[in-house]
Steps between C-alpha positions, in 0.01 A plus 500: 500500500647863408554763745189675361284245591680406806394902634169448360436202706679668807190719510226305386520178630696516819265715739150529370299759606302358833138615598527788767406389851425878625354796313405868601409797475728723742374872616823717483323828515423805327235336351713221337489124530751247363459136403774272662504081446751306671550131282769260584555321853376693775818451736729564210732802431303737449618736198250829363477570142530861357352491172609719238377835293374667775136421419591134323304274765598160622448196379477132502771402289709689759478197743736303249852623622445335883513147600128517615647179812698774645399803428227739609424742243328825545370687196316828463354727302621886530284792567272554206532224287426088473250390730568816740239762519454795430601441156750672307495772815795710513363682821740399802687306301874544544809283502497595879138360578585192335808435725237554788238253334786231504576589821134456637492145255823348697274614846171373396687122400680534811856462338815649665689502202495385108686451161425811286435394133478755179580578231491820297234732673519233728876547557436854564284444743639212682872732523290769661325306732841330594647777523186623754460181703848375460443236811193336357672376164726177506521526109518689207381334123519772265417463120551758254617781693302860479684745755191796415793711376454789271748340268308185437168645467674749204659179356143391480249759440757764351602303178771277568338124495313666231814511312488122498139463412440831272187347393318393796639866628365722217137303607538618877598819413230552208195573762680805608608818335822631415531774719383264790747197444809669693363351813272197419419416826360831596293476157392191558363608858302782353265215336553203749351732722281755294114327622410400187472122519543404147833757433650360844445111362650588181807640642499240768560244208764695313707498807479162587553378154799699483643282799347195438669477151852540639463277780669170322764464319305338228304754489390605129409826598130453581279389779191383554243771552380486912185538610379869525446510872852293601707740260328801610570413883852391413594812305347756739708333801782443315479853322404661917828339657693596155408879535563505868883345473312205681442771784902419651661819662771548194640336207707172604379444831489157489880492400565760796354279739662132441683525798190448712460107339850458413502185709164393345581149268362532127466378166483740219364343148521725221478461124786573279291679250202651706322776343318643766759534753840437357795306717613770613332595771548110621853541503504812671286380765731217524780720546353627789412143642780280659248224573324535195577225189448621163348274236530665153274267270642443165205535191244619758279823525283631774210285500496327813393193269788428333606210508891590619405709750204315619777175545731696659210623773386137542881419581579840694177375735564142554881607621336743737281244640799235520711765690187613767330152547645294813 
């Protein structure tokens, strides 16, 4: 069997998704509520995954990357978008409330301390909240590394993936006018957020498509269209953390601060050729990390689906679990 197929099966096969054994709706105020589901074994590790975009959602095939005999996996679904309600709400929703709402998850299942799983968003977030609650995490598994830098977001949304993809650029670009597409994500706020239903669906699917069609490496350049509602959600909270610098204090904080989990272990999986947020804000992170590995994944995007990187997080959990079980 070729390597291919050998990564393909790594993810497939080895740890099927298993039914949840706990699902809820959690109040974590201002008028928000989350849904959390905790699958796995009960007295496993217990390990939280941040999903990505901000506004991508959860979901089942998320479960795949844990040995469901020994571990206890958390999921949940951001502020504003999967299963958590109000939808698509930007009100009180910050990077800083969602540090709390993992906060009040890790009370409400009673667990003194976790493996912190994400990747892209997700990385983001799980750094921060690391970087906040630096005693409750026993782990770091990052996956295509977004430090919320005003560097990456240009190399995104100023022109320079579209570069790479002139095409599929010129079509993300063509909904907005000349004099506007200096600063795309400002002119895509104006209609993400102007009230009228239809225009904010409409944009909602140009963004996402723009993403979506860069996220593997064998990508042709287009995407299936999402569903109006999911790619309006996911654009406006993407496109409301994107405007906001992801609402950090300054530019590179999360760089400034990786002193405070310096002695945090982690695994950092990045693809060679990802689009969306290139290596090399892996290897900077790294840089910073003593007790971080870096995993640089030959022929692999972003897409946390690929098959190399989706091996390599397979392998990267069952050597955590090796090294923490008795």
């Amino acid at each position: 069997m070729d390597k291919y197929s050998d990564q393909k099966r790594a993810v497939h096969y080895l740890y099927p998704p298993v039914d949840t054994f706990d699902q809820r709706m959690l109040e974590v105020g201002q008028g928000h509520k989350i849904y959390v589901e905790q699958s796995g074994n009960p007295r496993g590790i217990p390990v939280v995954v941040c999903h990505g975009g901000p506004g991508g959602g959860s979901s089942p095939a998320m479960r795949r990357y844990f040995d469901p005999k020994v571990y206890r996996v958390i999921l949940f679904d951001q502020r504003g978008c999967g299963r958590s309600v109000p939808h698509a709400s930007c009100k009180e929703n910050t990077t800083w409330h969602l540090v709390a709402d993992m906060e009040k998850i890790r009370q409400q299942l009673e667990i003194e301390s976790w493996l912190v799983f994400g990747g892209s968003w997700g990385a983001t977030l799980s750094l921060i909240y690391a970087q906040t609650h630096p005693e409750r995490v026993k782990h770091l598994i990052l996956r295509g590394v977004f430090l919320m830098t005003k560097s990456e977001l240009d190399w995104f949304y100023g022109g320079g993936a579209g570069r790479f993809w002139p095409e599929t650029w010129a079509k993300f670009t063509s909904l907005i006018p000349d004099r506007e597409r200096g600063d795309l994500i400002s002119a895509y706020n104006k209609r993400l957020f102007s009230g009228d239903k239809a225009e904010e669906v409409r944009h909602g699917k140009a963004w996402s498509a723009w993403e979506n069609a860069l996220a593997s490496i064998h990508s042709n350049g287009t995407s299936v269209e999402s569903p109006g509602d999911y790619a309006r959600a996911f654009a406006r909270l993407e496109n409301h953390y994107f405007i906001n610098g992801g609402f950090l204090d300054f530019d590179g904080q999360i760089l400034a601060n990786m002193g405070r989990i310096s002695h945090i272990p982690g695994v950092i999986v990045q693809g060679r050729y990802d689009m969306i947020c290139p290596p090399s804000s892996a290897w900077k992170l790294n840089e910073l990390w003593p007790n971080a590995e870096l995993i640089m994944v030959r022929n692999a995007g972003h897409a946390l689906s690929e098959p190399g990187i989706s091996a390599e997080l397979v392998q990267a959990m069952d050597r955590i679990a090796e090294d923490m079980l008795p």
